[in-house]
Backbone of each chain as ProteinMPNN parsed JSONL, in Angstrom:
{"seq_chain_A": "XXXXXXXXXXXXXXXXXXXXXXXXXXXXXXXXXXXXXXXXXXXXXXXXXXXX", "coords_chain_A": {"N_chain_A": [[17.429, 37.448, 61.836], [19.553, 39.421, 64.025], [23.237, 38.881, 64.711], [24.947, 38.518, 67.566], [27.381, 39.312, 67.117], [26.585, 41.172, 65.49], [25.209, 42.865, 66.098], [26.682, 44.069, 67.948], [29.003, 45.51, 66.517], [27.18, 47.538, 65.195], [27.229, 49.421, 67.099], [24.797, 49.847, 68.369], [22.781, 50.201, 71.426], [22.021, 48.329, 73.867], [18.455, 48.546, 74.997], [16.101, 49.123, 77.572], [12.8, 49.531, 77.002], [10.572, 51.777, 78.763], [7.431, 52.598, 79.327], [6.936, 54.925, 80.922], [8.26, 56.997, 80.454], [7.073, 57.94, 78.221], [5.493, 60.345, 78.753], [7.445, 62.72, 78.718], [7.375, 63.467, 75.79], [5.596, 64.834, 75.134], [6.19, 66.958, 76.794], [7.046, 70.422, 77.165], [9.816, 70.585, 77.305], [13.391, 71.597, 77.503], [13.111, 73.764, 75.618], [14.059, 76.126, 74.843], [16.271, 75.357, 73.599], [15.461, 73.971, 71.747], [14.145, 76.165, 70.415], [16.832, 77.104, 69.686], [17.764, 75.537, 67.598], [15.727, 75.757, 66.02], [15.761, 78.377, 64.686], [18.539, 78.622, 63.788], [18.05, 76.688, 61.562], [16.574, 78.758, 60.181], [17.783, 80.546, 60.166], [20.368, 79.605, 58.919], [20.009, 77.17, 57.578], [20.23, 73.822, 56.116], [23.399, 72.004, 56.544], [25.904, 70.971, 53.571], [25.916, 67.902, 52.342], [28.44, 66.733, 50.837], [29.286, 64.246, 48.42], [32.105, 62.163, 48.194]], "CA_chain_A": [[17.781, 38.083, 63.116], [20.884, 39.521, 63.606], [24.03, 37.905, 65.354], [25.361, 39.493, 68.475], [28.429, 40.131, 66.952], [26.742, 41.889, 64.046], [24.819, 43.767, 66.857], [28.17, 44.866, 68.85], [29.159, 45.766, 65.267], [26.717, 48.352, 64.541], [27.262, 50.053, 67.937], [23.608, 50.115, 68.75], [23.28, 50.036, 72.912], [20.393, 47.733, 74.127], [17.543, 50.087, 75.543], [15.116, 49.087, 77.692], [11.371, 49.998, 76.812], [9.822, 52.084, 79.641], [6.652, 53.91, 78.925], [6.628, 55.782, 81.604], [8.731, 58.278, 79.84], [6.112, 59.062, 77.322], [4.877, 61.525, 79.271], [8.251, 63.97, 78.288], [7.165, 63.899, 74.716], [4.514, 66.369, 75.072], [6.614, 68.323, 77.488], [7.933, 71.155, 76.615], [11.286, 70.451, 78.132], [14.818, 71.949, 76.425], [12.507, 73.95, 74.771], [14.753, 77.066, 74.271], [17.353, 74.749, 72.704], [14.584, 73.503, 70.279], [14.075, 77.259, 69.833], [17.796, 77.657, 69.041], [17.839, 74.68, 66.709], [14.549, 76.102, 64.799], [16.689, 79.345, 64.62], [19.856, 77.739, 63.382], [17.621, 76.045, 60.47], [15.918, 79.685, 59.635], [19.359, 81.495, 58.962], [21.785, 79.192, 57.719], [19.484, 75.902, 56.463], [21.243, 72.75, 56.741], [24.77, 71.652, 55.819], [25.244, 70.083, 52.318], [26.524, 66.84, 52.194], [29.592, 66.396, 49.225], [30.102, 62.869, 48.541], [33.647, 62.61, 47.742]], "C_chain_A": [[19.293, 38.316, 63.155], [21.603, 39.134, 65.008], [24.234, 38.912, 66.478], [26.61, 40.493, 68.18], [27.872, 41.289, 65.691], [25.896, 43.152, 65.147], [25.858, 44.724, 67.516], [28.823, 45.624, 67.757], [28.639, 47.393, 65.1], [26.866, 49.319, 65.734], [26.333, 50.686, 68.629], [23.272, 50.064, 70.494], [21.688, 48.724, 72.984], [19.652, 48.516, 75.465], [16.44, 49.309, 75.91], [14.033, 49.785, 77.89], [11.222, 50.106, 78.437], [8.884, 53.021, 79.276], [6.425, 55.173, 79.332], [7.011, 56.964, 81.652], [8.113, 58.899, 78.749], [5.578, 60.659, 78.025], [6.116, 62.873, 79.028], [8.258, 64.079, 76.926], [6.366, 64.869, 74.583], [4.838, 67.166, 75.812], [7.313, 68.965, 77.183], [9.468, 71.684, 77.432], [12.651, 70.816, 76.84], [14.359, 72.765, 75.273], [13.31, 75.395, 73.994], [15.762, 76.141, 73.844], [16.412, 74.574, 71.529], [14.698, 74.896, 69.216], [15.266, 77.564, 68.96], [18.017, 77.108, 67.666], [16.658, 75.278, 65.192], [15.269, 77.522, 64.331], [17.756, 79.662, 63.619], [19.066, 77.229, 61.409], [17.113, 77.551, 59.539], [16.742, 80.696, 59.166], [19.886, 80.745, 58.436], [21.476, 77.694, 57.312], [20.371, 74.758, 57.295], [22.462, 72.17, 55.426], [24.644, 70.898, 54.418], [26.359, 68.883, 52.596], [27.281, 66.592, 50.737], [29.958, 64.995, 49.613], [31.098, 62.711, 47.565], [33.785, 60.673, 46.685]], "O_chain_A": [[20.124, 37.652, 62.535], [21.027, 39.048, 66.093], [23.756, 40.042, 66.38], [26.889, 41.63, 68.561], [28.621, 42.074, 65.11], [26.067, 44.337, 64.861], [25.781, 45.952, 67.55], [29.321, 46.65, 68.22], [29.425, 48.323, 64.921], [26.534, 50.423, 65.303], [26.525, 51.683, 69.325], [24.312, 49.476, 70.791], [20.727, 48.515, 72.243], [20.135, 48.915, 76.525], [15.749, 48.782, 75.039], [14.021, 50.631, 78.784], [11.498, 49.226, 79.252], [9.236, 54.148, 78.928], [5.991, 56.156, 78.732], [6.593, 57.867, 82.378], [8.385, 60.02, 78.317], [5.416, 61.78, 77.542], [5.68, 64.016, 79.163], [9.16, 64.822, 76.537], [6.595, 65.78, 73.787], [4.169, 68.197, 75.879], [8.401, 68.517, 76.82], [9.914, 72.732, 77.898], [12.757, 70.395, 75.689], [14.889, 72.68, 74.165], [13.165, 75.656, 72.8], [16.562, 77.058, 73.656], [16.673, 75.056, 70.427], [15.044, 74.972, 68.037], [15.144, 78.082, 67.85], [18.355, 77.81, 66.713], [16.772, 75.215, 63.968], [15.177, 77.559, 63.104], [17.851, 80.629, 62.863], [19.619, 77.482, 60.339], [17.242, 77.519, 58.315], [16.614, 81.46, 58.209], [20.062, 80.98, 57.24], [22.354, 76.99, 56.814], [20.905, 74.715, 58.403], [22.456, 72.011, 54.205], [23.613, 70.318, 54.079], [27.498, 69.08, 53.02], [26.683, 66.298, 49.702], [30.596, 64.583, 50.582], [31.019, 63.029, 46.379], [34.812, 60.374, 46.076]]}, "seq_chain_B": "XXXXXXXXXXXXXXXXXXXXXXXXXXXXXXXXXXXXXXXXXXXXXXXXXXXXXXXXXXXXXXXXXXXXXXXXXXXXXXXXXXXXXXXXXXXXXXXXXXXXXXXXXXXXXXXXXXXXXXXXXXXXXXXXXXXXXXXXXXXXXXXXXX", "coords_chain_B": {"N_chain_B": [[33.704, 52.109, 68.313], [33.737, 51.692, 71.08], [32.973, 52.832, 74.26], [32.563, 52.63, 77.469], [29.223, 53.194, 78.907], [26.312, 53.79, 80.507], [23.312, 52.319, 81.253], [20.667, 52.721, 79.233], [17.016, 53.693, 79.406], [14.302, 53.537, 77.798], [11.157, 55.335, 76.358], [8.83, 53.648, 73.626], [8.973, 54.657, 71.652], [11.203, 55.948, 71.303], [12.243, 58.803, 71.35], [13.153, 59.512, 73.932], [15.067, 59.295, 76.538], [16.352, 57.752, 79.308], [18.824, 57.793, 81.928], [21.308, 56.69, 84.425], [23.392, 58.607, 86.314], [26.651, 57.804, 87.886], [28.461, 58.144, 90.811], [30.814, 60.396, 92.953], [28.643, 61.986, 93.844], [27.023, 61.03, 94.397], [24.098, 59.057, 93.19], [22.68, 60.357, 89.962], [19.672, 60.545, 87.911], [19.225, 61.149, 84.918], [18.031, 62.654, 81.809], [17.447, 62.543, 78.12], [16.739, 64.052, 74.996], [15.026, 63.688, 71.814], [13.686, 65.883, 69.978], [10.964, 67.311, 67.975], [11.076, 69.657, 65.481], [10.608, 72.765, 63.602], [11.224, 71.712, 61.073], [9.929, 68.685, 59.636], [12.139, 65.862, 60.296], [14.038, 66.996, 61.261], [15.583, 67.582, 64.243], [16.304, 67.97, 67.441], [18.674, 67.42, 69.953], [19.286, 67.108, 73.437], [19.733, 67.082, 76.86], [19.409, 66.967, 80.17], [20.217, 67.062, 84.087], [17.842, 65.185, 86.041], [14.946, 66.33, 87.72], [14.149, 64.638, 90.965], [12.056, 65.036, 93.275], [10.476, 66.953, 92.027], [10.435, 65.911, 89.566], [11.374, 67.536, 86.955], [13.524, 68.426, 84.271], [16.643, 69.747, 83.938], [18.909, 71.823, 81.702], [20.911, 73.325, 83.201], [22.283, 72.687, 85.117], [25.101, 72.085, 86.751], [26.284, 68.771, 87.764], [29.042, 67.851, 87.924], [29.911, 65.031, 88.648], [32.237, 63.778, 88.376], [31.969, 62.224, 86.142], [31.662, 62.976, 83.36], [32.936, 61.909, 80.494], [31.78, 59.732, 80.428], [28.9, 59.975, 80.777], [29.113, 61.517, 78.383], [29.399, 59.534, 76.35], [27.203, 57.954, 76.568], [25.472, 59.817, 75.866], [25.966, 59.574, 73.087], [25.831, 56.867, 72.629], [23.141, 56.952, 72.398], [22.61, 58.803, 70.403], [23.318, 57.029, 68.469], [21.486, 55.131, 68.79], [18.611, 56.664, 68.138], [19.345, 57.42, 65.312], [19.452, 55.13, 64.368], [17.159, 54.113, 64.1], [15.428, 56.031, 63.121], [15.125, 56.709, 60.195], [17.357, 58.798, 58.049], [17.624, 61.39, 59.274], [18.47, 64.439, 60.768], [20.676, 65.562, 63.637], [20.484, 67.892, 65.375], [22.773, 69.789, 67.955], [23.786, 71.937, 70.862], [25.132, 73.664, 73.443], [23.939, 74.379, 76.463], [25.282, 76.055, 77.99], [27.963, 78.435, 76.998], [30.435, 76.78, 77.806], [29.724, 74.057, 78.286], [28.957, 73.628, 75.533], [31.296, 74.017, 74.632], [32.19, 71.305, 75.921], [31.109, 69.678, 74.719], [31.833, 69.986, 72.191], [34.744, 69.29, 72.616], [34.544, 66.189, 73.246], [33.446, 65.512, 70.811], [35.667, 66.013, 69.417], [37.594, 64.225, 70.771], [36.791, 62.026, 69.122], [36.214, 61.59, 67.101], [38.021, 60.466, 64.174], [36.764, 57.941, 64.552], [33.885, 58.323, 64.779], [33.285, 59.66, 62.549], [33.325, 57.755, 60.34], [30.725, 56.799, 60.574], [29.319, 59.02, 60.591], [28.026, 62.032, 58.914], [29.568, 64.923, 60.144], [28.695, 68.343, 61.416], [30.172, 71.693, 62.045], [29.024, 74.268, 63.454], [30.007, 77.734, 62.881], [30.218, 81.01, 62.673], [28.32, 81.76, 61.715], [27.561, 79.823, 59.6], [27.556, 76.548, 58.229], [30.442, 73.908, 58.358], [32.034, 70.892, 57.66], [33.027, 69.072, 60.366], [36.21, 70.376, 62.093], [39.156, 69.469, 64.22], [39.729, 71.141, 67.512], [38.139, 74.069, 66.996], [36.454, 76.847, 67.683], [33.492, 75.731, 67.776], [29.829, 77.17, 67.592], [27.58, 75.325, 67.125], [26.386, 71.856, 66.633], [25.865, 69.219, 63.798], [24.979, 66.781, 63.029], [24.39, 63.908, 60.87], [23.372, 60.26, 60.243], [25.41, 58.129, 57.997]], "CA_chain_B": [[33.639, 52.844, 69.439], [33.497, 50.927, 72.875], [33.093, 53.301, 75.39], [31.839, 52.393, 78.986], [28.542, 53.782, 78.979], [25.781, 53.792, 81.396], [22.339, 51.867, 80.562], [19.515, 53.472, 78.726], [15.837, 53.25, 79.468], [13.745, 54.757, 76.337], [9.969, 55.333, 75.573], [8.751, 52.925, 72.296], [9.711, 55.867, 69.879], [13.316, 55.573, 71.275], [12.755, 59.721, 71.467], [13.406, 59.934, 75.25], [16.18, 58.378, 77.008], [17.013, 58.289, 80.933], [20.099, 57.015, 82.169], [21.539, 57.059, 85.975], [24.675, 59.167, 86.314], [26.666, 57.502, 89.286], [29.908, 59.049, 91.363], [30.72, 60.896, 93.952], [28.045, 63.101, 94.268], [26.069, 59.366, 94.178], [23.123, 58.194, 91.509], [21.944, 61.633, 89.443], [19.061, 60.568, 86.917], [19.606, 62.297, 83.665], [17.163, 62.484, 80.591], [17.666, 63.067, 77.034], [15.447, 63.848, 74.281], [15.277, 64.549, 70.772], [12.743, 66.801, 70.303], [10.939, 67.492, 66.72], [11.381, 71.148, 65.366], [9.678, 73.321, 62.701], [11.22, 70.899, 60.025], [10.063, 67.533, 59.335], [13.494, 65.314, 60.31], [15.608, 67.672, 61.607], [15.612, 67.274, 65.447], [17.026, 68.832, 68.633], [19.256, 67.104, 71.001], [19.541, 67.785, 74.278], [19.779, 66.342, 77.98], [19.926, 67.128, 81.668], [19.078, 66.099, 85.287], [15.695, 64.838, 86.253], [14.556, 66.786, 90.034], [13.447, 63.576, 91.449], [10.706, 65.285, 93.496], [9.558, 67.879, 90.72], [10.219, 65.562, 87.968], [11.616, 68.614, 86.082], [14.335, 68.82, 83.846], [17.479, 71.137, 84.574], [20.132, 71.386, 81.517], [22.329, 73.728, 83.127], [23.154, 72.345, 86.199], [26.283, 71.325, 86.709], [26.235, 68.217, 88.653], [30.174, 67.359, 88.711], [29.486, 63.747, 89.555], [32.876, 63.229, 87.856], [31.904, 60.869, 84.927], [31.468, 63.495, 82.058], [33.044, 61.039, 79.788], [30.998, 58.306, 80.654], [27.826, 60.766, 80.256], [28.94, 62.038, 76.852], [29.368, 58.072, 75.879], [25.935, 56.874, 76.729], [24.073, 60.396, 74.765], [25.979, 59.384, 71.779], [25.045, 56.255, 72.14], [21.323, 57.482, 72.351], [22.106, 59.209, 68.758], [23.445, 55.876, 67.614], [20.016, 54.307, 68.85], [17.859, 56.951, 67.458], [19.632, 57.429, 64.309], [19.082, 53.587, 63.276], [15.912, 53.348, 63.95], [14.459, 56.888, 62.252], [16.242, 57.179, 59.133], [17.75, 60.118, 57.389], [17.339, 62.508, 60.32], [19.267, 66.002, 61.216], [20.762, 65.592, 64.893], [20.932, 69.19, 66.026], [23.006, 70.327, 69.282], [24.337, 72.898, 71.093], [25.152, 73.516, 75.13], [23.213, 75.604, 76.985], [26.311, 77.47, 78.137], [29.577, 78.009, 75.942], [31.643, 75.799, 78.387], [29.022, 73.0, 77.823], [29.2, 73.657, 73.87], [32.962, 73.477, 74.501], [32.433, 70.3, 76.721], [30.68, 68.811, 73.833], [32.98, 70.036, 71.529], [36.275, 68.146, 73.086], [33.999, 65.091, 73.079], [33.773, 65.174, 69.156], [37.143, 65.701, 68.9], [38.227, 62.986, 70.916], [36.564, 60.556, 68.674], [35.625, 62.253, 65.707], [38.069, 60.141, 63.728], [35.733, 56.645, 64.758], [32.394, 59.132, 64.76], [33.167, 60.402, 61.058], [32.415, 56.367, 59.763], [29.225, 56.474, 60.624], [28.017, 60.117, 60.514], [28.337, 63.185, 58.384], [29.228, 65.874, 61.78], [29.297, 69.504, 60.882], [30.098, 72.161, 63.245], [28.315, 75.764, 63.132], [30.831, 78.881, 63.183], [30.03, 82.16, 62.211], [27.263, 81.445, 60.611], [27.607, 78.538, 58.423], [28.277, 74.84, 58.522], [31.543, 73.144, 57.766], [32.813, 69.685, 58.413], [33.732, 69.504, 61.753], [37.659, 69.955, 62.274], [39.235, 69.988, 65.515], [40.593, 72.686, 67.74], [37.576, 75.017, 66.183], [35.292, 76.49, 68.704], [32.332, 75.746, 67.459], [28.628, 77.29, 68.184], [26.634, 74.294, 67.813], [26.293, 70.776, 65.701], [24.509, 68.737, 63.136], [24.787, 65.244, 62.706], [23.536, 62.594, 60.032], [24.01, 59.096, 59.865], [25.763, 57.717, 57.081]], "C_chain_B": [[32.899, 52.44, 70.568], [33.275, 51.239, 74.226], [32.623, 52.708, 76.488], [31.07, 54.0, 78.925], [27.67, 53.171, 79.873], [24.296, 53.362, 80.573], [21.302, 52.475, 80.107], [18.405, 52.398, 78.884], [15.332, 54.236, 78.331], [12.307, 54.522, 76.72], [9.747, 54.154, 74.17], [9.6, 53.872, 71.403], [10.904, 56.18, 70.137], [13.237, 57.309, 71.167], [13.234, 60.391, 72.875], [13.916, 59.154, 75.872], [16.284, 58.705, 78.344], [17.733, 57.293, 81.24], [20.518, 57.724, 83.763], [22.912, 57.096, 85.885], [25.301, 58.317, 87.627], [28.049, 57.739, 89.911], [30.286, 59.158, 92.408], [29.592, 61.472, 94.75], [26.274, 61.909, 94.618], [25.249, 59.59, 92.714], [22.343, 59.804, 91.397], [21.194, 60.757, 88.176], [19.269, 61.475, 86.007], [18.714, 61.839, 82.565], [17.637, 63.319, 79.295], [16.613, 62.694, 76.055], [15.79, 64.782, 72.834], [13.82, 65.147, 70.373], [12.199, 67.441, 68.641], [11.06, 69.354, 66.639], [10.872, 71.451, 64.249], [10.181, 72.123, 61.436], [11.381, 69.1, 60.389], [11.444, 66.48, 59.484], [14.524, 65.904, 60.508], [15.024, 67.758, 63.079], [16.616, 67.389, 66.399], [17.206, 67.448, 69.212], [19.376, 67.529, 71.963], [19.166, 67.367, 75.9], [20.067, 66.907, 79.153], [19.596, 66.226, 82.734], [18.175, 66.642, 85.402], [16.077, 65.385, 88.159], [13.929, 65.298, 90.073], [11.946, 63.924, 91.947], [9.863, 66.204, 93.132], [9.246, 67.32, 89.471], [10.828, 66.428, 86.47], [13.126, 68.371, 85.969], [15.338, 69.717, 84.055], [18.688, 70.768, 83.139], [21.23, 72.069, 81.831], [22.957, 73.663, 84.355], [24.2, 71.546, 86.226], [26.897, 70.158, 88.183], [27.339, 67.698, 89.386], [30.384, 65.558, 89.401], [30.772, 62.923, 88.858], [33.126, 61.97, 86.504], [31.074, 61.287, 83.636], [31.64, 62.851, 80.927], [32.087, 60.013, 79.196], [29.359, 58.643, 80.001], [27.643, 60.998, 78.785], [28.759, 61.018, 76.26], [27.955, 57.853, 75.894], [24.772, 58.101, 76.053], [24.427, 59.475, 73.193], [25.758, 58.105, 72.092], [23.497, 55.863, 71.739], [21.328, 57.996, 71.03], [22.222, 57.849, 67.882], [21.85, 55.55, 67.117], [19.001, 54.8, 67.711], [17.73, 57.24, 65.86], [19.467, 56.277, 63.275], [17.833, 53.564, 63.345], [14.614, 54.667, 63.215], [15.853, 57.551, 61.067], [16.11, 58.505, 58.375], [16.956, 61.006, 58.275], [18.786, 63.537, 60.582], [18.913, 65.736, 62.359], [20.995, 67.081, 65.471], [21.747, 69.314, 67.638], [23.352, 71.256, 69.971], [24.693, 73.052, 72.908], [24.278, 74.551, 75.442], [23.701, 76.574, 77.754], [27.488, 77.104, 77.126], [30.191, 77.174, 76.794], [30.915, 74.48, 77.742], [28.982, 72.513, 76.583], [30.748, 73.168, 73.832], [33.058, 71.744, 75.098], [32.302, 69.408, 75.113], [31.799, 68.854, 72.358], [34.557, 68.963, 71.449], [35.688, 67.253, 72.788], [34.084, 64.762, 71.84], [34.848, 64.787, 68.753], [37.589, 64.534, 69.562], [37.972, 61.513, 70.302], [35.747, 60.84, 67.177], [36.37, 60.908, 64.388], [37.582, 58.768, 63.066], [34.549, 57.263, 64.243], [32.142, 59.185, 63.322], [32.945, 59.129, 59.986], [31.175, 56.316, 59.542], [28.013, 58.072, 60.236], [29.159, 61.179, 59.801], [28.476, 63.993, 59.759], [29.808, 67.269, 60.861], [29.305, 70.397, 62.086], [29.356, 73.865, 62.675], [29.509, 76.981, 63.556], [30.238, 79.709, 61.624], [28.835, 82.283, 60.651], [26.881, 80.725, 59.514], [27.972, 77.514, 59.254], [29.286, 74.771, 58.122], [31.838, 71.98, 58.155], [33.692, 69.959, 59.482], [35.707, 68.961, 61.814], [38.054, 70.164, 63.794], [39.804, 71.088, 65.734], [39.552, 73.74, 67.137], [36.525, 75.233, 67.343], [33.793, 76.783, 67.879], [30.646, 76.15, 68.278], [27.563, 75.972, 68.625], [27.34, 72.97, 66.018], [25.72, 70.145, 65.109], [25.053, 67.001, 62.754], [23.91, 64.986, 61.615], [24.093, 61.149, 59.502], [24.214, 58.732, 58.31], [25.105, 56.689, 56.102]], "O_chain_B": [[31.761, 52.752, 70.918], [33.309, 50.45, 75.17], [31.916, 51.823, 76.007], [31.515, 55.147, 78.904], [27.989, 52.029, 80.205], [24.042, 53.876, 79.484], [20.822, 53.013, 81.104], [18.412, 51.176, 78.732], [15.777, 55.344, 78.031], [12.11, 53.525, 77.414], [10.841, 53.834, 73.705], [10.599, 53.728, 70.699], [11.663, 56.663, 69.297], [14.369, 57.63, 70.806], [13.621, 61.557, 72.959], [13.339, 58.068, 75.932], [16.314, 59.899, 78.643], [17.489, 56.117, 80.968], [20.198, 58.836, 84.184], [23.629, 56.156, 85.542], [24.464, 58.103, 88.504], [28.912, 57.339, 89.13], [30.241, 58.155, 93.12], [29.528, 61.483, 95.98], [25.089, 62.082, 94.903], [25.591, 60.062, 91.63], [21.681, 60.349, 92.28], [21.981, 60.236, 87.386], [19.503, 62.637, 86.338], [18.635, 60.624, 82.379], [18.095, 64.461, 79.342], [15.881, 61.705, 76.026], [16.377, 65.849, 72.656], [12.851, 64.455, 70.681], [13.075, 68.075, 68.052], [11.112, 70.109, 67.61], [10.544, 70.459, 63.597], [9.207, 71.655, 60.847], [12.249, 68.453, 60.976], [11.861, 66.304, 58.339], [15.666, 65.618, 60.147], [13.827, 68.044, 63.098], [17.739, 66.932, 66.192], [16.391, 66.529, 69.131], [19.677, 68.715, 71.832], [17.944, 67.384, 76.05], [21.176, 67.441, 79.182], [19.019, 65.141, 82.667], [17.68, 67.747, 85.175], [16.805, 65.107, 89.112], [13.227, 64.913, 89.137], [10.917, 63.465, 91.451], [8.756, 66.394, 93.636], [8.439, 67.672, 88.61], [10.739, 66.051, 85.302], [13.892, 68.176, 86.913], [14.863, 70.776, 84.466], [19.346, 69.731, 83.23], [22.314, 71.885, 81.279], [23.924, 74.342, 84.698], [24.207, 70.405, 85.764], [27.579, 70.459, 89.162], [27.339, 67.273, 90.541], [30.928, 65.177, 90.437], [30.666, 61.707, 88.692], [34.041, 61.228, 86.148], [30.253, 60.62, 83.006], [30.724, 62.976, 80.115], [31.767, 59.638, 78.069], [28.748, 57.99, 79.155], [26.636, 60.83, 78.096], [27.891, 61.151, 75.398], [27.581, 57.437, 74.797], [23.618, 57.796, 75.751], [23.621, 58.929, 72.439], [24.788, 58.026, 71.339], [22.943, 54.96, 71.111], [20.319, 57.816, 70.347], [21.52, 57.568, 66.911], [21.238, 55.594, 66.049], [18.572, 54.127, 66.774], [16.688, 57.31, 65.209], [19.381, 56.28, 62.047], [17.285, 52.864, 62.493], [13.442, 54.451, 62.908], [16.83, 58.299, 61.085], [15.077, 59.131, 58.138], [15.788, 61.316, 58.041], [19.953, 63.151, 60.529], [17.741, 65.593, 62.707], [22.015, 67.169, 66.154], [21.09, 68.802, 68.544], [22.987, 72.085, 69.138], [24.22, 72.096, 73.523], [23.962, 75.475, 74.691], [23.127, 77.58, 78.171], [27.843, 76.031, 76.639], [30.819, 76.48, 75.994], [31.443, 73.898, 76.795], [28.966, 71.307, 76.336], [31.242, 72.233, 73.202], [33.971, 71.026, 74.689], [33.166, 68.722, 74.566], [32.336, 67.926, 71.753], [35.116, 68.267, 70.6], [36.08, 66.978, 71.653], [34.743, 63.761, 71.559], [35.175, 63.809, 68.08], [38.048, 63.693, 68.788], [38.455, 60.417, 70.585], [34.892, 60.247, 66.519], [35.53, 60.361, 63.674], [37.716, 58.38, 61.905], [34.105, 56.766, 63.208], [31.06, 58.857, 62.834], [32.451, 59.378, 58.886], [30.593, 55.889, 58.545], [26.842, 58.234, 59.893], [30.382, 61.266, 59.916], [27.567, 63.805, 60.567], [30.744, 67.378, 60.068], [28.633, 70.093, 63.071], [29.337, 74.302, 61.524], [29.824, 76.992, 64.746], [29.996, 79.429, 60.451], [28.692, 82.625, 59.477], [26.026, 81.002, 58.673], [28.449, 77.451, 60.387], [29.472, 75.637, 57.267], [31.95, 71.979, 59.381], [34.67, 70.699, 59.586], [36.266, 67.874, 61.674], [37.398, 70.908, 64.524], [40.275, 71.889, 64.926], [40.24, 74.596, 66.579], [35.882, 74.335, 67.886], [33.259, 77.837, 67.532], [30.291, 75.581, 69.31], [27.015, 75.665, 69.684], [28.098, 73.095, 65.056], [24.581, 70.11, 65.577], [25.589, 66.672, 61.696], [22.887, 65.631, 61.384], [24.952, 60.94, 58.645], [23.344, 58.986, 57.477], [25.699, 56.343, 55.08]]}, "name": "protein", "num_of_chains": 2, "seq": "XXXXXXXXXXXXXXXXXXXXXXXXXXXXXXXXXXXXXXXXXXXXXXXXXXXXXXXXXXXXXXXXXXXXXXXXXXXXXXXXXXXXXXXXXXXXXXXXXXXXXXXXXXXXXXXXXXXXXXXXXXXXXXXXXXXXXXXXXXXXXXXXXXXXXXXXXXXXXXXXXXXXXXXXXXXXXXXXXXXXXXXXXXXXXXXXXXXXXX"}
């Protein structure tokens, strides 16, 4: 298990579980952004990563 | 990167986040969600306010509730979240007006040199990617954790 400080560390937030937000996974909410994003991937792909 | 951010509530799959904006304008609910897209691990960003009594999403209202900062702090820490816990993922973003793109923009830059530890960030101009530099107005962004 990890320490608190190794938690504060990784800059993770602590998130509490509510289900009651499942219900905006199947909605089609921000959906013209999605569009732009699927868009974005269909002309110019995705960035390349150079490890230096 | 320590910001004062505002608490997140998630779903299990950590893809839907709501957090309570709070100000002047008083307590605005706000939701964010990454959202899958024609490719396998590459995934939309993207957040507004919640209508309380529609339940409906809005991202281009501009609520002014003075604590843009504070806001931009607590998505990225929503990419932190979702980025550890579904690995090797493409964060896509963009505003849903150019000021908003610009909003998000400044935000990078003000912490890009902490941000760029942990994540590859590229910015979109003129039709390509490049490593995000500042001062560049960029169309939109792509994230991937390191």
């Amino acid at each position: 298990m990890k320490s608190i400080k190794e938690l504060n560390d990784k800059k993770i937030p602590i998130v509490r579980i509510d289900n009651s937000l499942e219900k905006y996974l199947k909605m089609p909410i921000f959906q013209d952004k999605v569009d732009k994003a699927n868009e974005a991937l269909r002309t110019i792909g995705l960035p390349k990563i150079t490890t230096k | 990167m320590k910001l004062p951010h505002y608490e997140l509530i998630a779903e299990k799959t950590l893809r839907v986040y709501e957090f309570t904006s709070e100000g002047p304008k008083g307590q605005i609910p706000k939701l964010i969600k990454f959202s899958e897209t024609a490719l396998k691990g590459y995934y939309n960003l993207a957040f507004g306010d919640k209508n309380l009594k529609t339940g409906n999403i809005d991202d281009k209202v501009v609520s002014n509730n003075g604590d843009s900062e504070q806001v931009l702090a607590t998505v990225v820490s929503a990419v932190y979240m979702f980025t550890e816990t579904h690995s090797d993922v493409w964060v896509y973003a963009t505003g849903s007006t150019k000021a908003r793109t610009r909003l998000y923009r400044m935000g990078i830059t003000k912490y890009i040199d902490e941000v760029k530890n942990d994540f590859y960030v590229f910015g979109q101009l003129e039709g390509e990617w490049e490593e995000f530099q500042k001062d560049i107005d960029y169309n939109a962004f792509v994230v991937r954790r390191k």
